[in-house]
Every structure is written in structure tokens, then in C-alpha cells.
C-alpha positions in Angstrom: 0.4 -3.5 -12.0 0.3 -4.3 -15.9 0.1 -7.7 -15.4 -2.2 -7.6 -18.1 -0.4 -5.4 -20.7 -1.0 -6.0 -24.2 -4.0 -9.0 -23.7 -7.2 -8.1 -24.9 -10.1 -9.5 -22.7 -14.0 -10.2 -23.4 -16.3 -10.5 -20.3 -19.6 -11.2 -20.8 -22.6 -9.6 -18.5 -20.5 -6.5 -17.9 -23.6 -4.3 -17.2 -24.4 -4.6 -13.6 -22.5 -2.2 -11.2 -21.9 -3.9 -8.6 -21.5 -6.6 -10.3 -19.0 -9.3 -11.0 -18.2 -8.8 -14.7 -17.8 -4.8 -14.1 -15.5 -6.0 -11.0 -13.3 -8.0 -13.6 -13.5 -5.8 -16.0 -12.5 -3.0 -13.8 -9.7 -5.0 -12.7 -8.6 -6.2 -16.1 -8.3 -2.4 -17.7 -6.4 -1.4 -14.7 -3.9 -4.4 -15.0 -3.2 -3.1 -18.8 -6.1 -5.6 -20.8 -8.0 -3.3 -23.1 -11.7 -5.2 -22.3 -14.6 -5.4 -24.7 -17.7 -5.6 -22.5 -20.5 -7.0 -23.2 -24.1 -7.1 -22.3 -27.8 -7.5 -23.3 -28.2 -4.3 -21.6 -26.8 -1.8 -24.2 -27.2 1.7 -21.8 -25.7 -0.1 -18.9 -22.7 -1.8 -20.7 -22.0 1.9 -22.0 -22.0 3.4 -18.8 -19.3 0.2 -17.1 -17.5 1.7 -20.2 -17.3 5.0 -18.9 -16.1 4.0 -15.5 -13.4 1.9 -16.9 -12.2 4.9 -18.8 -12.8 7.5 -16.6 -9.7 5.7 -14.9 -7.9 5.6 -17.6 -8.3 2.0 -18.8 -9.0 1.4 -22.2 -12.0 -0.5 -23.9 -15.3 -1.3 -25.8 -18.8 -2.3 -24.8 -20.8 -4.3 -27.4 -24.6 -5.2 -27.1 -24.6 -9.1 -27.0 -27.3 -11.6 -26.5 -25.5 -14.2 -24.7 -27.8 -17.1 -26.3 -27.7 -15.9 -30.2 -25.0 -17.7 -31.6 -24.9 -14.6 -34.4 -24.3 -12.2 -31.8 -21.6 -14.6 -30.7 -20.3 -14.6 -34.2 -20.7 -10.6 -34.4 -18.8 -10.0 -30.9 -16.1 -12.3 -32.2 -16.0 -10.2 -36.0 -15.3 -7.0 -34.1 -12.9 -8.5 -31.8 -11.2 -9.5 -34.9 -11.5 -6.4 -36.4 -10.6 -3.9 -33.7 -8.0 -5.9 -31.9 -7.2 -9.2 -34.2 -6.5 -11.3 -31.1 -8.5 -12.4 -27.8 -6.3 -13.5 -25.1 -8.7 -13.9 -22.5 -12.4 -14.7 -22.1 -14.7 -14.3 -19.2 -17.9 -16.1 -19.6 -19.5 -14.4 -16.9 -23.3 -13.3 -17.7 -25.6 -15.0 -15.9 -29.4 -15.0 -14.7 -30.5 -16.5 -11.3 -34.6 -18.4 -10.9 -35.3 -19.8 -7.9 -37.4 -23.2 -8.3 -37.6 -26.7 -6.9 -38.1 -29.6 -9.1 -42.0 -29.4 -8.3 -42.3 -25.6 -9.2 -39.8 -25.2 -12.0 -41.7 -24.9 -15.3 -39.9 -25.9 -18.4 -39.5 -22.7 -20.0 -37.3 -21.3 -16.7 -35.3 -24.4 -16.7 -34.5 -23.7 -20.2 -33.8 -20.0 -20.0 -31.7 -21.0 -17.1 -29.8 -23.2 -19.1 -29.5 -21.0 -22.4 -28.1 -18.1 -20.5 -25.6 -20.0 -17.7 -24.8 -23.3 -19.8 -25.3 -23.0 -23.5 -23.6 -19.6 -23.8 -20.6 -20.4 -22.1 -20.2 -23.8 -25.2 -21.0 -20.7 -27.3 -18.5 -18.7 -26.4 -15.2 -21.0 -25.5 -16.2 -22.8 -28.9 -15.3 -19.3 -30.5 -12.6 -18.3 -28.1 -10.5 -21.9 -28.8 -10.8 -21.0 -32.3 -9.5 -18.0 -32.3 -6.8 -18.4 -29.7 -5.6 -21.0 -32.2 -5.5 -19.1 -35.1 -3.3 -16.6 -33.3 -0.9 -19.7 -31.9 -0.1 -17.4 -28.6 -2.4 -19.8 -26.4 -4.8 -18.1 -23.8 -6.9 -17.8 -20.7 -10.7 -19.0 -20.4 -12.6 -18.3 -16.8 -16.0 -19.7 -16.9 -17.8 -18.2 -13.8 -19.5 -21.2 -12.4 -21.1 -21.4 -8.4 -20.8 -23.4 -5.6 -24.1 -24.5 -6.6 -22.1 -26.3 -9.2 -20.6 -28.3 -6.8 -22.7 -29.2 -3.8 -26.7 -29.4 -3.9 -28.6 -26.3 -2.7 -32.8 -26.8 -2.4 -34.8 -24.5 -4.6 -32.4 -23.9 -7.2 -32.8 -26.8 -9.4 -32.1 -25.2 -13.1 -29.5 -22.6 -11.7 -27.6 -26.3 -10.2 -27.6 -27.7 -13.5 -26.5 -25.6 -15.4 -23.6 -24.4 -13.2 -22.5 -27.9 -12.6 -22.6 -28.3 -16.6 -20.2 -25.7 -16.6 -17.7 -27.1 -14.1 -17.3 -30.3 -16.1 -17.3 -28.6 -19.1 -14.1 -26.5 -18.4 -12.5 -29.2 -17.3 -12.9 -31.3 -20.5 -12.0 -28.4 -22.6 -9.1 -27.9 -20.4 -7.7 -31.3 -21.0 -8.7 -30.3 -25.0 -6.2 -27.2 -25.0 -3.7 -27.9 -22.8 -0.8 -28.7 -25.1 -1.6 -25.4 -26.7 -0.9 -23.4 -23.8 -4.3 -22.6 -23.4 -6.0 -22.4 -20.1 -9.4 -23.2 -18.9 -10.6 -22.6 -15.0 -13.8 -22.3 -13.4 -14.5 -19.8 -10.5 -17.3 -20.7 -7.5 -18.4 -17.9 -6.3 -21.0 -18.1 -2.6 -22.5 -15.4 -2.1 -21.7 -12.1 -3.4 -22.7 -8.6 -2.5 -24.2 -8.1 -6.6 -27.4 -7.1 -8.0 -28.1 -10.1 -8.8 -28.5 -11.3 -5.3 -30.4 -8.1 -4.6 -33.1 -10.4 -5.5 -32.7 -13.3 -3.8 -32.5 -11.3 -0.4 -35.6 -9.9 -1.7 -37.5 -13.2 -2.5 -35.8 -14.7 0.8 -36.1 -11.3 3.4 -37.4 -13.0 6.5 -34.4 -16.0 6.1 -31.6 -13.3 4.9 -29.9 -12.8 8.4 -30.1 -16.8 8.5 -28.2 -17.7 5.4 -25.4 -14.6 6.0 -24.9 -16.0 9.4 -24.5 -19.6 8.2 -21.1 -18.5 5.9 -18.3 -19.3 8.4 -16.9 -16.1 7.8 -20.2 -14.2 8.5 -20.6 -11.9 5.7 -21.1 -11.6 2.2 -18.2 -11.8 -0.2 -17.3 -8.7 -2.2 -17.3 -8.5 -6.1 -13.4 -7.9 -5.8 -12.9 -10.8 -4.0 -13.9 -12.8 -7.5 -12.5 -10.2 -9.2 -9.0 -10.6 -8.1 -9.1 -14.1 -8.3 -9.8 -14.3 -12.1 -7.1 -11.9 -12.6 -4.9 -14.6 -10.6 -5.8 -17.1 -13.4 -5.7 -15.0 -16.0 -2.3 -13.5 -15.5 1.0 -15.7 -15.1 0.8 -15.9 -11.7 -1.8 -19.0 -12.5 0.2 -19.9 -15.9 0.8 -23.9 -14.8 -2.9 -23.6 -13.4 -6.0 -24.9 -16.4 -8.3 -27.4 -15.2 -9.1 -26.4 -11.7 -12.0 -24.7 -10.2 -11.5 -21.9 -7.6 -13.8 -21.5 -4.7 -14.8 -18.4 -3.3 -17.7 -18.4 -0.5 -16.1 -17.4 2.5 -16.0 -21.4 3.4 -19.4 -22.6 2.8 -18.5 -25.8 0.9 -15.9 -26.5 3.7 -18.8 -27.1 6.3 
């Protein structure tokens, strides 16, 4: 317990319950981080507020358009404000389109890409900054996929931009690292969220199939991403920056 005492956190897309930013945030407050939260989804980043409170974790939820660069500027103004420091960042929020290359339009490729890709530049460009300023060094987890690192069919923008963030933490990583600050990509499979809600919806009649085909034959859990990130973020990972951590119940080992 407390491994997390005294940081201050961000995590983007915070909202969703059960989600994976609630899961970290949840995991952060009760490790001792007070977590600002943030969503596009005012009501619901309130009510992950609430939770994380209602056991005694401490917090704040903030409205945030992931791909405005001034709400990124405001986010980081309040940060300042309220806490003066950011130890850790989570860029976490994240929208999933189905599409191959011959049904993807142009304007889902690039909402894909402003909300999984662009936002996490726009938010580790502010976080470096500031964890420099302070001179402490820090922790950045980009939640990336394992579509990031091998090729799935239909999921042509969602690839891209995941894989964009996976060499992208590991260029800033090399950027930071004399500064003690630490950059790591998680890889999440498949995840009991919300956001696959709809997948299993759009892919009902193949759902038992794709379960079946994870070696360990079920779902993963938003903990099980949950606890890893705290692994990174905490010292237990402190020699770790650079690396991306796989969780899909052995998927990419096939």
C-alpha cells in the first residue's frame, strides 16, 4: 500500500466504469496518488470521482477533449494550480472503428487518429515540460494495444494509430531518460470494458470464436492492466522506461 504517496496522477478517459482508466485510477488513489480524471464525458468522469472517494482516495475530475490542444493547456493550468506538480501521466482515452482499408472513410481514419495518436503527442509534450520544470523526473504510460504490434484485419486506423504510439514512447523514452523520467507503453488484448461491449456487439455470431482463440480462454480484466501500470508507475519499474508491456492472456505469443 502507498506506493503512490505524495504523486499526483492524470489519466485521461477516466469515465467508463468498467473501464481501464477508472481501473487505474481506482488503483492509483488507493496506492496514495491524488488523480485528476479526465474525460469528454463530464457526468461520468464525476461519478468515477465519487467512487474513488467513496473509498477514501482523494481526487479531481476535469471535462477534457482529448484532441483540443487548449483543453490540454487548461488541464495542465489546473494541474498547476491545485497541485503544482504531475508525476505521472496516463494517456489512456481511446475510441475503437472497425474498418478495412476498402471501407474506412477518411474522416474515421482521422478521428481514429486524433483521439488514440495525436492526443497522446499532446499530452506527453505537456507532461515532459512540466516534469522538467519540477526537476523530480516522472512516469508516462501511454496505453497502446497489441494491435500496435502485430496486424489484426478490419482495424486499419485503430492499427495505426496504436502502432504510432508504441514508437512514439520509445523515442521519447530515449529523450527523457537522463532526467529520470520514464516512458512505457501498455498492450492491452482483450479486455472485459465498455468499449469492447461494442465490438462483441458488431462481431456476436464470431464472439465465442475470438474468446476461445486467447490461449488462456477468457477475457482479461480491467485490473489486470490496471495493476500493471501501477508496476511502472511505482519504483518497483524505476530502472524500467522504454519497454512495452503486453497484456492479452498470450495472444501475440501464438
Amino acid at each position: 500500500m502507498n506506493q503512490l504517496e505524495n504523486k499526483v496522477a492524470l489519466i485521461t478517459g477516466g469515465a467508463s466504469r468498467p473501464g481501464l482508466g477508472s481501473a487505474i485510477a481506482d488503483k492509483f488513489a488507493a496506492e496514495g496518488a491524488f488523480v485528476f480524471l479526465t474525460d469528454i464525458d463530464e457526468s461520468g468522469c464525476d461519478a468515477s470521482l465519487d467512487v474513488i472517494k467513496n473509498n477514501g482516495g482523494q481526487g479531481a475530475a476535469l471535462k477534457h477533449n482529448v484532441t483540443d490542444e487548449k483543453d490540454w493547456d487548461n488541464v495542465f493550468a489546473a494541474i498547476k494550480e491545485q497541485k503544482g506538480q504531475l508525476d505521472i501521466l496516463v494517456n489512456n482515452a481511446g475510441i475503437s472503428q472497425l474498418g478495412t482499408i476498402d471501407s474506412a472513410t477518411s474522416e474515421e481514419y482521422l478521428r481514429v487518429m486524433d483521439t488514440n495518436m495525436h492526443s497522446v503527442f499532446y499530452g506527453t509534450k505537456r507532461a515532459v515540460a512540466m516534469m522538467r520544470e519540477t526537476g523530480n523526473g516522472g512516469n508516462i504510460i501511454n496505453i497502446s494495444s497489441i494491435s500496435g504490434i502485430v496486424g489484426i484485419p478490419g482495424n486499419v486506423a485503430y492499427s495505426a494509430a496504436k502502432a504510432g504510439v508504441r514508437l512514439m514512447t520509445k523515442t521519447v523514452a530515449m529523450e527523457t531518460a537522463k532526467e529520470n523520467i520514464r516512458v512505457n507503453s501498455i498492450h492491452p488484448g482483450l479486455i472485459d470494458t465498455n468499449l469492447l461491449a461494442g465490438a462483441k456487439q458488431e462481431n456476436a455470431e464470431n464472439w465465442d470464436m475470438f474468446v476461445q482463440a486467447i490461449p488462456m480462454g477468457r477475457l482479461g480484466e480491467p485490473e489486470d492492466v490496471a495493476n500493471c501500470a501501477l508496476f511502472l508507475a511505482s519504483d518497483q519499474g524505476k530502472y524500467i522506461t522504454g519497454a512495452e508491456l503486453i497484456v492479452d492472456g498470450g495472444v501475440t505469443a501464438m
